[in-house]
matplotlib code that plots the C-alpha trace (Angstrom):
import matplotlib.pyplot as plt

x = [239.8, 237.2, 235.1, 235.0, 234.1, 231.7, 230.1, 230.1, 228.8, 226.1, 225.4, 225.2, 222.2, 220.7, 221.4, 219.5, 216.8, 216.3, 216.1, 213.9, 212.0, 212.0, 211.1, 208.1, 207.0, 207.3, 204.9, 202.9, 202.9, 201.8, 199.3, 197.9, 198.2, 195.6, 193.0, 193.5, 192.4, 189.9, 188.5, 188.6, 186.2, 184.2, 183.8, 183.1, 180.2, 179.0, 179.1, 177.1, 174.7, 173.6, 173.2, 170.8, 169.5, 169.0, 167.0, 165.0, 164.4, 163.3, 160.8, 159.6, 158.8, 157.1, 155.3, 154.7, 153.6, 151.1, 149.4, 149.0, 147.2, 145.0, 144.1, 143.0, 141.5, 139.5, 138.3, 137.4, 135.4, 134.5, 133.6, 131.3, 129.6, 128.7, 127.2, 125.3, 123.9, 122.9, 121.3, 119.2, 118.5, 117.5, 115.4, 114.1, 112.7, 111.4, 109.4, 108.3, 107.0, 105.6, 103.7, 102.5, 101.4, 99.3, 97.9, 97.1, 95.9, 94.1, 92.4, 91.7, 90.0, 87.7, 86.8, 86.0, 84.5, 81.9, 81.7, 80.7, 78.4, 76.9, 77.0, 75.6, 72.8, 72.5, 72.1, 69.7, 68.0, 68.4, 67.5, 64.3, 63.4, 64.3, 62.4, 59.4, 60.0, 60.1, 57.0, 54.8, 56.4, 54.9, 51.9, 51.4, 51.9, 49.3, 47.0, 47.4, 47.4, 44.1, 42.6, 39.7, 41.7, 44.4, 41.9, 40.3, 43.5, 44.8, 43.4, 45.1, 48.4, 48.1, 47.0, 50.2, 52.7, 51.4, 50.9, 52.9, 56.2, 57.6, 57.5, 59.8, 63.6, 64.5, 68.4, 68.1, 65.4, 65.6, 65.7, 68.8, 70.1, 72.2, 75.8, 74.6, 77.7, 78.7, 76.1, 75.9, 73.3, 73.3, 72.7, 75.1, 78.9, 80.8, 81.8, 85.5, 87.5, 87.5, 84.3, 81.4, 78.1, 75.0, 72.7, 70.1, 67.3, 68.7, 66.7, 68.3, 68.3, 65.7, 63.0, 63.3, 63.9, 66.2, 66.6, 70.3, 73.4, 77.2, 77.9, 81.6, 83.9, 83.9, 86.3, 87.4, 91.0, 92.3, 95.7, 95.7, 93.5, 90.4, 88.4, 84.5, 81.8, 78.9, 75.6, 72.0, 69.0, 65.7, 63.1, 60.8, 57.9, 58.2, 59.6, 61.7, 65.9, 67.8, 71.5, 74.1, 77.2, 79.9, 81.2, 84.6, 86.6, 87.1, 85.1, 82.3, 82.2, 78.9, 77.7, 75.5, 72.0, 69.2, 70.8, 68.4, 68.8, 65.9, 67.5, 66.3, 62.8, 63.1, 63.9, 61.5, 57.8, 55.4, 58.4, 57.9, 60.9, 63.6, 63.4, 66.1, 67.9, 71.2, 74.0, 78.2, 80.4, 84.1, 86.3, 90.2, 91.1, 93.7, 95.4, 93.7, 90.6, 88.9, 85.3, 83.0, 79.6, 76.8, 74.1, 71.0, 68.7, 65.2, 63.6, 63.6, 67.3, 66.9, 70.1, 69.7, 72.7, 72.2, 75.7, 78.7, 82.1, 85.3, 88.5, 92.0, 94.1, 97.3, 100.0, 100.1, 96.7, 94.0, 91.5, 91.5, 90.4, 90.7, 87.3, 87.4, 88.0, 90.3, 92.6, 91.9, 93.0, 95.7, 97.0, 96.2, 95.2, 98.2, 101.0, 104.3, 106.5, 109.1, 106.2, 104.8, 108.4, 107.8, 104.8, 106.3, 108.8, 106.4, 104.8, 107.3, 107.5, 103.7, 103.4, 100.5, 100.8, 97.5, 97.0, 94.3, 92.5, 91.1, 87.9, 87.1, 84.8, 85.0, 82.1, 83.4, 85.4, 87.2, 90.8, 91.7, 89.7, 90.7, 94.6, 93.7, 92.4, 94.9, 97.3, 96.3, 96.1, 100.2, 101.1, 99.8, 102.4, 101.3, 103.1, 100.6, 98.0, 96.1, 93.9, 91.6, 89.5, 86.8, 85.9, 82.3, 82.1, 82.8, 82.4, 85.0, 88.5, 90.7, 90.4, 91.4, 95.2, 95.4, 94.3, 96.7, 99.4, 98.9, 98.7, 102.0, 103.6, 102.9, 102.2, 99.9, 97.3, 95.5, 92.4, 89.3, 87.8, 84.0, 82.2, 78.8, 77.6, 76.4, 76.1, 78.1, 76.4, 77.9, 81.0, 82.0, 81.8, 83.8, 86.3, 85.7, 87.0, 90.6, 90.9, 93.5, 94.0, 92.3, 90.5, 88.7, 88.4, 86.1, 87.3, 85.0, 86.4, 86.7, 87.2, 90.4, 92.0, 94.3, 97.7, 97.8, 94.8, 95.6, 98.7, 95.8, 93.4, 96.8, 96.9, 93.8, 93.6, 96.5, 94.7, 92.3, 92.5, 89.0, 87.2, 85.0, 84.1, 86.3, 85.0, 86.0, 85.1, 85.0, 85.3, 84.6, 87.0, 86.2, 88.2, 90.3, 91.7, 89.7, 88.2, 84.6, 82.2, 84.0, 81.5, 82.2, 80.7, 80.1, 80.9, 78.5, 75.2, 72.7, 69.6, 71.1, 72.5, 69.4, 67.9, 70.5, 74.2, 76.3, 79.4, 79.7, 83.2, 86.1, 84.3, 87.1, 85.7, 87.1, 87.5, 85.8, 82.7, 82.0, 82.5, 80.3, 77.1, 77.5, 79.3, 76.9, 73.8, 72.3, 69.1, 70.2, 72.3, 72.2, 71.9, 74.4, 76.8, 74.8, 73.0, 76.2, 76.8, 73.8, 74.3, 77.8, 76.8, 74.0, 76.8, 79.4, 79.0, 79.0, 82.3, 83.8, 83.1, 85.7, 85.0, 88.2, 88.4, 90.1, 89.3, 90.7, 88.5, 88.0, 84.7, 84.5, 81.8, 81.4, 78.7, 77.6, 78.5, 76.0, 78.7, 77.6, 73.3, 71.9, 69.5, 72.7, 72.8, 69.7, 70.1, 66.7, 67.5, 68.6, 66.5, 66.4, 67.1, 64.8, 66.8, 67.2, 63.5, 64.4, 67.7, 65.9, 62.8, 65.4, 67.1, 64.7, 61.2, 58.5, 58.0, 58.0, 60.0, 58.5, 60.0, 60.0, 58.3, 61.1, 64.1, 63.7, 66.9, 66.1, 63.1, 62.1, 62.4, 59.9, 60.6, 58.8, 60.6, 61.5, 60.2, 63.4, 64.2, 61.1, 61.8, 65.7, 64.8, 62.7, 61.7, 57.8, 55.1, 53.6, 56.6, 58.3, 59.5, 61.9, 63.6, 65.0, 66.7, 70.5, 73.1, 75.0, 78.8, 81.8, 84.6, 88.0, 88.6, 86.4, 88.7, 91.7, 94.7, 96.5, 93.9, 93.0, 95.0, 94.5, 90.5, 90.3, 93.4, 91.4, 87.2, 86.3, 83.9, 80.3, 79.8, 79.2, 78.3, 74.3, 71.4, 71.1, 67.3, 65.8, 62.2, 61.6, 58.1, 55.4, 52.4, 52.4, 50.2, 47.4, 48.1, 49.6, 52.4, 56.2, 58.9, 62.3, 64.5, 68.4]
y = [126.4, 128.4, 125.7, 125.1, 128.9, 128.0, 125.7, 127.1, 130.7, 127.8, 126.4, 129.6, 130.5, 127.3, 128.0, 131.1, 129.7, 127.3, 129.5, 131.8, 128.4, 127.8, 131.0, 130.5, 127.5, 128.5, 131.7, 128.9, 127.2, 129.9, 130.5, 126.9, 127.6, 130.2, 128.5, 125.4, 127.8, 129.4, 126.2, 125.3, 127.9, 127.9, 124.3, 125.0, 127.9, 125.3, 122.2, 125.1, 126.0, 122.0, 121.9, 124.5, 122.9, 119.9, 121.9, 123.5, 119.7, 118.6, 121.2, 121.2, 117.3, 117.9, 120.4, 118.4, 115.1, 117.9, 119.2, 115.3, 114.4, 117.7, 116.8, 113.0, 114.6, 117.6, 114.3, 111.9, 115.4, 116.2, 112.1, 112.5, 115.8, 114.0, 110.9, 112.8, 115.0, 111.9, 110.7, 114.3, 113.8, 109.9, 111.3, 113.8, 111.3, 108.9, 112.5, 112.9, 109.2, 109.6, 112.8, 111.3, 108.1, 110.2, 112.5, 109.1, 107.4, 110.6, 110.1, 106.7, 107.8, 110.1, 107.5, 105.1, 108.0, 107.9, 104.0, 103.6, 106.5, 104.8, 101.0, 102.6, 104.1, 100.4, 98.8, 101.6, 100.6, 96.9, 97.3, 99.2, 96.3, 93.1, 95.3, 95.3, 91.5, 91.0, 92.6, 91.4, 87.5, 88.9, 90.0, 86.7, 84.2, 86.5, 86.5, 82.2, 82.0, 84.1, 82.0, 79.4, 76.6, 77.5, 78.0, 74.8, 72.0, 73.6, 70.2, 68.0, 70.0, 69.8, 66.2, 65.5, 67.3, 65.3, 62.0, 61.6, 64.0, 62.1, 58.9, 60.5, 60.2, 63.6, 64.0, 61.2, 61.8, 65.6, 66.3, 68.6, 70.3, 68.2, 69.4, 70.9, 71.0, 69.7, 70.1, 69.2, 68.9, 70.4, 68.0, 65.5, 65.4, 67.8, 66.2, 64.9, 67.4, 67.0, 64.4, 66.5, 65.1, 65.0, 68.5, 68.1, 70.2, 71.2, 72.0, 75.4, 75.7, 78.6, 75.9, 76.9, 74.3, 75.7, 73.5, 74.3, 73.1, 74.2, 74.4, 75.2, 74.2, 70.5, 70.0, 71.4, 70.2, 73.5, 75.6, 79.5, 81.1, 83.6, 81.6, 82.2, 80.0, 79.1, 77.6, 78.1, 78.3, 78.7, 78.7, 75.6, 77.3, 80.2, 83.3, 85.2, 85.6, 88.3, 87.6, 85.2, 85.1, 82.5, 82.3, 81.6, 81.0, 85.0, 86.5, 86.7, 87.7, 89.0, 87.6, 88.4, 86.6, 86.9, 85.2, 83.4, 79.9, 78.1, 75.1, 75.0, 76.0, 73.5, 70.5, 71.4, 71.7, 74.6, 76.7, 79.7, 81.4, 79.2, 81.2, 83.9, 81.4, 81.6, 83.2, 83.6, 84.6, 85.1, 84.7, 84.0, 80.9, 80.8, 78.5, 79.1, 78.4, 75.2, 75.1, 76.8, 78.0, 79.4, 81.4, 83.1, 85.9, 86.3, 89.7, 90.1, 90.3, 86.7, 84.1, 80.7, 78.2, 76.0, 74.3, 73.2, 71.6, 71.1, 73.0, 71.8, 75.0, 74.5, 74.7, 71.3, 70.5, 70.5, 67.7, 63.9, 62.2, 63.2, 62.3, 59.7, 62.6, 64.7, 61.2, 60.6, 64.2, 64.1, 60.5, 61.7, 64.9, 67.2, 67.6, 67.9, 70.9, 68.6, 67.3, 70.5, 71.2, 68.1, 69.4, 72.8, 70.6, 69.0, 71.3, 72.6, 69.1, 69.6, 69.9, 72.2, 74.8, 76.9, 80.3, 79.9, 83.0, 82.9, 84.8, 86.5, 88.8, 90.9, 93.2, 93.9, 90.7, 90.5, 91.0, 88.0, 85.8, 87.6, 87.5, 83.8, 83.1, 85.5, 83.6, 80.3, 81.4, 82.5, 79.2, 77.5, 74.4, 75.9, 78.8, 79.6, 81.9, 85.2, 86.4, 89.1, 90.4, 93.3, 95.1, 95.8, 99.2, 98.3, 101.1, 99.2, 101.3, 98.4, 96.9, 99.2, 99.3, 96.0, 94.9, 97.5, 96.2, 92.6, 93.9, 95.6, 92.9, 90.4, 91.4, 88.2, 90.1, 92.0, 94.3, 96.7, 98.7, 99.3, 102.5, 101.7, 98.2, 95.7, 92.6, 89.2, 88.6, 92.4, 92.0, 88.8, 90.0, 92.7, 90.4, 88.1, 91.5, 91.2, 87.4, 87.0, 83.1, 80.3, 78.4, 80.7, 79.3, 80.5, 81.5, 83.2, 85.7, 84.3, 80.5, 79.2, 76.3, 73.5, 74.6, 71.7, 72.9, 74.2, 71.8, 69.1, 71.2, 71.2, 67.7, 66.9, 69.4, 68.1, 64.7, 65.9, 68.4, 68.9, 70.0, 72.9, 72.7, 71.0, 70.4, 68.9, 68.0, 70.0, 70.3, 72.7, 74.3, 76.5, 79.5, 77.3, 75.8, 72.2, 70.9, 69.1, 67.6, 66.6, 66.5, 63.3, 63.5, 61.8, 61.9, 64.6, 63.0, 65.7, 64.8, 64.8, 68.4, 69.8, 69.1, 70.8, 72.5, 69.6, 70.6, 73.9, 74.2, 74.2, 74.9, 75.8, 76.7, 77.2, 81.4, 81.5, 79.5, 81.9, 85.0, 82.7, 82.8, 86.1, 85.4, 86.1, 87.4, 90.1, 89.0, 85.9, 86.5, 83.9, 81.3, 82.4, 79.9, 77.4, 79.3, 79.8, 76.3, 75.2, 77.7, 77.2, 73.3, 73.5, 74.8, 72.1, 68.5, 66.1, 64.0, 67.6, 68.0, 66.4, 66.0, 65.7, 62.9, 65.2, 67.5, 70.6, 73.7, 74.4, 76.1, 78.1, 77.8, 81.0, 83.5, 85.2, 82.3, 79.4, 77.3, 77.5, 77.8, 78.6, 81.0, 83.7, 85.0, 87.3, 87.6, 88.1, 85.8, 82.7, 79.6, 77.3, 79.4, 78.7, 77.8, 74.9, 73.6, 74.6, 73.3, 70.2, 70.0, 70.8, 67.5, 65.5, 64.0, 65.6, 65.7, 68.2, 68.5, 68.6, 71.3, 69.9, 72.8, 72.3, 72.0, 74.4, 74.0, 70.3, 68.7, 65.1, 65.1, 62.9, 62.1, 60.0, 57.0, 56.6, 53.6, 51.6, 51.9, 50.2, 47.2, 46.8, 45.5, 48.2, 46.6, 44.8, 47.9, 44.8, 43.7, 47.2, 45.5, 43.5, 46.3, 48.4, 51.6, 51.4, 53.5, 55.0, 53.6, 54.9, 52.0, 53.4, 52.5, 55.0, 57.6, 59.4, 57.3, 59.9, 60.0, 56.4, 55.6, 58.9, 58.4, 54.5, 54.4, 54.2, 54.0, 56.6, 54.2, 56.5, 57.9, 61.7, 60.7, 61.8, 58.9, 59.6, 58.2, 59.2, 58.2, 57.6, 57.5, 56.5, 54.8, 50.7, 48.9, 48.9, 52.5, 52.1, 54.0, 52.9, 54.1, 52.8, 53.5, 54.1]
z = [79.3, 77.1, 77.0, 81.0, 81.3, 78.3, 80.3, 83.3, 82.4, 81.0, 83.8, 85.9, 83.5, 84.1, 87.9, 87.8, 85.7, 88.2, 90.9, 88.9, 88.5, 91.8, 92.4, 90.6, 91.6, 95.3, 94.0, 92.5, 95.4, 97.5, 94.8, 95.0, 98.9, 98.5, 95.9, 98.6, 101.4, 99.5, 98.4, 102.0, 102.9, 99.8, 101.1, 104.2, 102.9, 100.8, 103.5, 105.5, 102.7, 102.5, 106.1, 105.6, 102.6, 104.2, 106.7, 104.4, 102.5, 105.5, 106.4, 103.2, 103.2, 106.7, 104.9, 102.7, 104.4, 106.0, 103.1, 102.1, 105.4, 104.9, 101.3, 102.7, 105.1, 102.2, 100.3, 103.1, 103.8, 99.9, 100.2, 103.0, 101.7, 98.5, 100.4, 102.9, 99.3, 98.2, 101.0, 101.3, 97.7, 98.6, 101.7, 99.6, 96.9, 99.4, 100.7, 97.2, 97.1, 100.2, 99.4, 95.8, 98.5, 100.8, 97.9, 96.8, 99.9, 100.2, 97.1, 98.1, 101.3, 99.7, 97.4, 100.4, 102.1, 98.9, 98.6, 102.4, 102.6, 98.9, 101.3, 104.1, 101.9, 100.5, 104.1, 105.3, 102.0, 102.7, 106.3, 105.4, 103.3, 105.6, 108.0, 105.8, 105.2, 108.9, 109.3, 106.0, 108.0, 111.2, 110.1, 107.6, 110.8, 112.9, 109.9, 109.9, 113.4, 113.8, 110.8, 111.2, 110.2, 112.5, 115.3, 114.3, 114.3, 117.0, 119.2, 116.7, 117.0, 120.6, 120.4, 118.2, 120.6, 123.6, 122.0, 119.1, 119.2, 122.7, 121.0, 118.2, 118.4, 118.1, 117.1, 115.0, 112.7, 112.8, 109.3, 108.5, 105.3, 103.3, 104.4, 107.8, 110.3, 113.7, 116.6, 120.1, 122.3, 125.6, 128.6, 126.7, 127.4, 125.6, 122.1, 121.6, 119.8, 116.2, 116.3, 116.3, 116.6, 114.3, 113.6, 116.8, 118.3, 121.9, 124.7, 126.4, 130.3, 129.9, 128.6, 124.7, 122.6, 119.4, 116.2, 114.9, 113.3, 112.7, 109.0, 109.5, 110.9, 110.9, 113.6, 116.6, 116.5, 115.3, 114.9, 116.7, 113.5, 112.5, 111.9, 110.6, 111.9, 110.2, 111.1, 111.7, 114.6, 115.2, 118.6, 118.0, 119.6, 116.6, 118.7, 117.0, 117.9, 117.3, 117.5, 118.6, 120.2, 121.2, 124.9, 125.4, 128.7, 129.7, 126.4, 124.2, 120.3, 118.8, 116.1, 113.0, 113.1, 109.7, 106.7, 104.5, 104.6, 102.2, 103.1, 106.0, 105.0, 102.7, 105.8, 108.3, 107.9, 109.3, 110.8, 109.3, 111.1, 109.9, 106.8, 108.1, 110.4, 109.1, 111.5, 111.6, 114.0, 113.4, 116.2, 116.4, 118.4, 121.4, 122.9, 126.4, 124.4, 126.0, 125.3, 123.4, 123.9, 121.3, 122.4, 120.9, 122.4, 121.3, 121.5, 125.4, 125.5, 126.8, 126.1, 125.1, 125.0, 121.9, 121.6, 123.5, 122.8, 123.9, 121.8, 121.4, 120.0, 119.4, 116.6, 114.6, 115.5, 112.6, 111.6, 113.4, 110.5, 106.8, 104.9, 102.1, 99.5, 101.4, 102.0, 98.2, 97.8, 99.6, 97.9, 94.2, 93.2, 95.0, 92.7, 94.2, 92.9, 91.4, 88.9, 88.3, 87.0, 84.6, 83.4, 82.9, 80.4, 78.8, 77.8, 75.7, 74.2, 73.1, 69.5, 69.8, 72.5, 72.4, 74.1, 76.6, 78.0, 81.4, 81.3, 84.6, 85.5, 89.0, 91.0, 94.9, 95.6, 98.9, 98.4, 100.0, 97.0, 94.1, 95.0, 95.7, 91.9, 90.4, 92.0, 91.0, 86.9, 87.7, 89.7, 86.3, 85.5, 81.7, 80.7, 77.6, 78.8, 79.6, 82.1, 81.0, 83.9, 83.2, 86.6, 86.8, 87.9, 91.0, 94.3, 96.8, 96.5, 97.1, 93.8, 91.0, 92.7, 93.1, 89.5, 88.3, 90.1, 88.5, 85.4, 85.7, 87.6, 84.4, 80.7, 80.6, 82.5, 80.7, 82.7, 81.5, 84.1, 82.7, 83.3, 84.5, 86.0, 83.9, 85.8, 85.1, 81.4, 80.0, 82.2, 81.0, 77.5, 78.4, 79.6, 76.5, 74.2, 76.1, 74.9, 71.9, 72.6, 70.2, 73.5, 76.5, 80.0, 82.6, 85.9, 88.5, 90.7, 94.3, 92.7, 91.8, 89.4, 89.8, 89.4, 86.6, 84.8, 81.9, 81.0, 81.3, 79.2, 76.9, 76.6, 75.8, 73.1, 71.4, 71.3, 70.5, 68.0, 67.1, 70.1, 70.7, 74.4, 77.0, 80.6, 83.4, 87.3, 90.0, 93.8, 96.7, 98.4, 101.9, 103.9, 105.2, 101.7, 102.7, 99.5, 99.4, 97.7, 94.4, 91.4, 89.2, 86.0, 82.9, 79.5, 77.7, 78.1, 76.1, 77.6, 81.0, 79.8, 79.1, 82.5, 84.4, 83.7, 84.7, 82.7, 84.7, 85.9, 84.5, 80.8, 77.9, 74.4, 71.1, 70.8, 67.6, 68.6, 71.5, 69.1, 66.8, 69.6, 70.2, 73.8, 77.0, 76.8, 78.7, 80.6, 81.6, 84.3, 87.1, 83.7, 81.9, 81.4, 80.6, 78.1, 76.1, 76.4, 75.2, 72.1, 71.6, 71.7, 68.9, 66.8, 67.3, 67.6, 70.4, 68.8, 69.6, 73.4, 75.4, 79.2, 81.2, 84.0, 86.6, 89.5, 88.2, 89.3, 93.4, 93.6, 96.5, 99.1, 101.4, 102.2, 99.2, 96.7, 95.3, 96.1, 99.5, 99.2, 95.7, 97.1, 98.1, 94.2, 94.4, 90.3, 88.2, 85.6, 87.8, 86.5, 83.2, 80.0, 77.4, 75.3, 77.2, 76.0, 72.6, 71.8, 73.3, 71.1, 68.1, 69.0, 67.8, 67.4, 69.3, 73.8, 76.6, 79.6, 83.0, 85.3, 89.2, 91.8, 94.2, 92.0, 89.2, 87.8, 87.0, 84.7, 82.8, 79.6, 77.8, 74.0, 71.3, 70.8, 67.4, 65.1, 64.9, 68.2, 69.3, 66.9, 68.4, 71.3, 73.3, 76.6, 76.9, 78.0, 80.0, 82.2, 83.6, 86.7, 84.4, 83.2, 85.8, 86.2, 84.8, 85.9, 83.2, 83.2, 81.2, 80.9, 81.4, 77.9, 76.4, 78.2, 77.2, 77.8, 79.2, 82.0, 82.7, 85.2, 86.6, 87.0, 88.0, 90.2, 93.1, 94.0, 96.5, 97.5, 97.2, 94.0, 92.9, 89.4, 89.0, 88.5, 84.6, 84.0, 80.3, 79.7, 76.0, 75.4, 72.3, 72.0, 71.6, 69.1, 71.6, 72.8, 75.6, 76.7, 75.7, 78.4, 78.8, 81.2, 80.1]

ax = plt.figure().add_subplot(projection="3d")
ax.plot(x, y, z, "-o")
ax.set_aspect("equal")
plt.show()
């Protein structure tokens, strides 16, 4: 019984702590109730507070996105500030240059200013005189035609004009200057384009009868181009003209009348007034350009119509017919560009690969000649050389810039501007002072060279080590870039060279020999070059003078050059040097040369003929006729072989080559005189 009450009174105490458990878990409850609820709206605050967060997030990143489109748009701004500073700073150098330009230009002007109030001086000057010339011509023709003896033929002249002269054939045996130009005579039909006729005396529709001829152009088969015509005319009856002009379909171009032409002089007979004949006209061709008429007007304003022809103008029209030389030309002497390249290789190959200065001297030259032979020293297929050019104090403004600007353009160029004019002689030693190369080559200043010169000159120095002076042939070459007249010569022939200066162009020495002769000497200008030749030559020897076989300097043949008429170099020295007569008479046993009245560039040259020579086989005093004049020949095998087939690859059937005749002379046994042609 104690022990149920035992574990009941138990069990009550666990009954109340139960219920005080319950108790406090339903307090616990409640409590958990009230975290729950506050958590609910703690939640609920905080749910609310990322709403607004999320708000806030996203106005910030639209703020954001903002401020990025306004800093692309500050640099695409900060971008275009710096480009435009650059171009103001560009603009603002190209003001700078342009200012430094016209302070320049400026400078320029004023120097032209000064140069063409110095030319104008010169041409009042040179007026003055050709007026005085005119008159002194004037008043010498009045003076003959007033004189006794003029008076006194004048039946015979009269009987020879009315008797003799209509029984002449007058185009055909009008004698005309050797390379006088296309003519036509009036009357006749116009002359097919591009196959002008023969130099003619034309009778004018005023009555006048005018002797004339067209040295240039050629042809009248020509592309749209300025072109400068050249040519002469004088009155037959001896009145004087004073201009010229051409007539083309809807114009007329003036033209300059007066240049000397001694050629001329030198053709006709008793026409004083052919003396200052010459006359050119420069005119630019159209298409719409059909015929052509030239016209002269004597003193009383009177025209006379000299020449006609028919025109074609037109692009791809030029000359017909090529002459023999220009089709030999064309054929053999124009390298192609792929065997310049070849030569450019090879001549890296060469085992010797000498520097070779270009000497060349300039005074005043047209722009459009000097960039011409600068140019064709830099086209050189050769990459070994210099050009040393020594300005001559000259006035015209266009050519210190543009010598400056080769110089800088290529270090091979070298240039001396010279203080105070000197002529050719001190300005090619000038020139000569720039040369650092071991061989010199001479190079005038409107002329220019083969662009496969000086890889030839090359060659034929590396076989043949030895030589002193090289030379080679030579051609002419006009405005128009046609070449002419090629000059063939022989192998150094030193009688022949001490008659006249056949070597000439293209002449290369050894450096040393020229600074050995003391280079060009003053005085002698208008012979210069072949007074250093014949100096440089009486130190050498002729085993070391090599002439090359090939066309390889274009000479050029306008106004102003001897090229064209040897009479246009008014130099005071022009002539034989005398050295000429003494290297000669040095040579060997005793004789003379004979200087010619009308070619005083040329002589004979008469010689002793030595003892032995005379018992070799000399040809009989009494039988000359069986002995005649030889021409000199040079087999091909006496050449280089690098240039054989080059020079006998095909005749050009008339020969350049001179008519080498050398008159040996001594007495016979009986006294008579010994002379053998050679």
């Amino acid at each position: 019984m104690a022990a149920a009450e035992n574990r009941l009174a138990v069990s009550e105490k666990q009954v109340l702590t139960l219920e005080k458990g319950l108790a406090l878990t339903q307090q616990h409850a409640d409590n958990l109730e009230k975290v729950v609820t506050d958590a609910k709206g703690r939640l609920k605050r905080t749910e609310e507070r990322h709403a607004i967060s999320e708000k806030l997030l996203a106005s910030a990143r639209h703020q954001m996105n903002a401020m990025d489109a306004e800093l692309r748009l500050t640099r695409q701004h900060h971008e275009a500030l710096d480009a435009e500073l650059r171009l103001t700073r560009q603009h603002h150098e190209a003001l700078e240059a342009e200012v430094r330009l016209t302070r320049q230009h400026a400078g320029n002007l004023e120097k032209l200013r000064d140069s063409l109030q110095r030319r104008v001086g010169e041409l009042d000057e040179h007026a003055a005189s050709l007026l005085q010339i005119r008159n002194d011509r004037d008043a010498k023709i009045r003076t003959m035609q007033r004189s006794f003896s003029w008076q006194v033929t004048a039946p015979l002249r009269w009987l020879r004009r009315a008797v003799i002269d209509p029984w002449r054939k007058r185009p055909k045996d009008v004698a005309a200057p050797a390379g006088a130009g296309a003519v036509t005579l009036p009357g006749q039909p116009p002359s097919a384009p591009g196959q002008p006729a023969a130099a003619a005396v034309a009778k004018s529709a005023t009555g006048i009868s005018i002797w004339h001829s067209v040295d240039y152009p050629r042809s009248w088969s020509l592309p749209p181009r300025k072109t400068t015509l050249r040519g002469w005319c004088f009155a037959d009856d001896g009145r004087k003209l004073q201009t010229v002009r051409a007539v083309l379909p809807g114009r007329i171009v003036e033209g300059i009348y007066g240049f000397k032409r001694l050629d001329v002089v030198a053709a006709v007979r008793n026409k004083p007034q052919a003396e200052y004949c010459g006359w050119k006209i420069e005119l630019e061709f159209a298409p719409t350009d059909l015929r052509l008429d030239l016209e002269a007007a004597d003193e009383s304003g009177t025209w006379h119509r000299f020449f006609h022809t028919a025109l074609r103008i037109g692009e791809g029209f030029g000359p017909l017919d090529l002459t023999s030389y220009e089709k030999w030309v064309e054929t053999y002497d124009s390298p192609a560009p792929a065997a310049l390249r070849s030569q450019r290789e090879q001549a890296a190959a060469l085992t010797r690969q000498p520097v070779i200065s270009v000497v060349m001297p300039v005074y005043n030259t047209p722009e459009r000649w000097l960039r011409c032979a600068i140019e064709s020293v830099r086209n050189q297929s050769y990459p070994h050389w210099e050009l040393c050019i020594a300005d001559d104090a000259s006035p015209e403004a266009h050519l210190r810039p543009l010598l400056q600007d080769y110089a800088r353009a290529d270090p091979r160029i070298k240039v001396s501007f010279r203080e105070k004019n000197g002529h050719i002689s001190a300005s090619s030693n000038s020139a000569l002072e720039l040369a650092t190369g071991e061989f010199v080559a001479l190079l005038d200043h409107d002329d220019e060279l083969a662009p496969n010169a000086l890889f030839d000159v090359a060659v034929a120095l590396n076989a043949r080590p030895a030589t002193d002076y090289l030379y080679s042939d030579e051609d002419k070459i006009d405005e128009e870039g046609r070449r002419f007249e090629p000059y063939f010569k022989p192998d150094f022939l030193p009688d022949l060279f001490h008659s006249q200066n056949y070597t000439s162009h293209l002449s290369v020495y050894r450096t040393t020999l020229l600074r050995q002769v003391g280079g060009f000497r003053v005085g002698y200008e208008g012979s210069q070059d072949w007074d250093l030749a014949l100096r440089a030559i009486e130190q050498s020897h002729p085993d070391r003078i090599v002439h090359l076989p090939k066309v390889l300097y274009h000479w050029r043949a306008i106004p102003g050059s001897t090229a064209l008429l040897l009479s246009e170099k008014k130099l005071p020295g022009r002539g034989r040097p005398p050295c000429a007569d003494r290297s000669l008479l040095a040579r060997g046993p005793a004789g003379g040369i004979a200087h010619g009245a009308r070619r005083p560039l040329a002589g004979e040259i008469s010689r002793a003929l030595p003892r032995a020579a005379r018992l070799a086989g000399h040809p009989n005093p009494q039988q000359p006729e069986a002995h005649p004049h030889l021409r000199r020949k040079h087999p091909a095998q006496d050449l280089l072989p690098e240039f054989r087939d080059h020079h006998c690859r095909q005749p050009l059937g008339r020969s350049r080559h001179p008519r080498v005749v050398s008159r040996d002379r001594r007495a016979g046994p009986d006294g008579a005189a010994l002379s053998a042609p050679v």
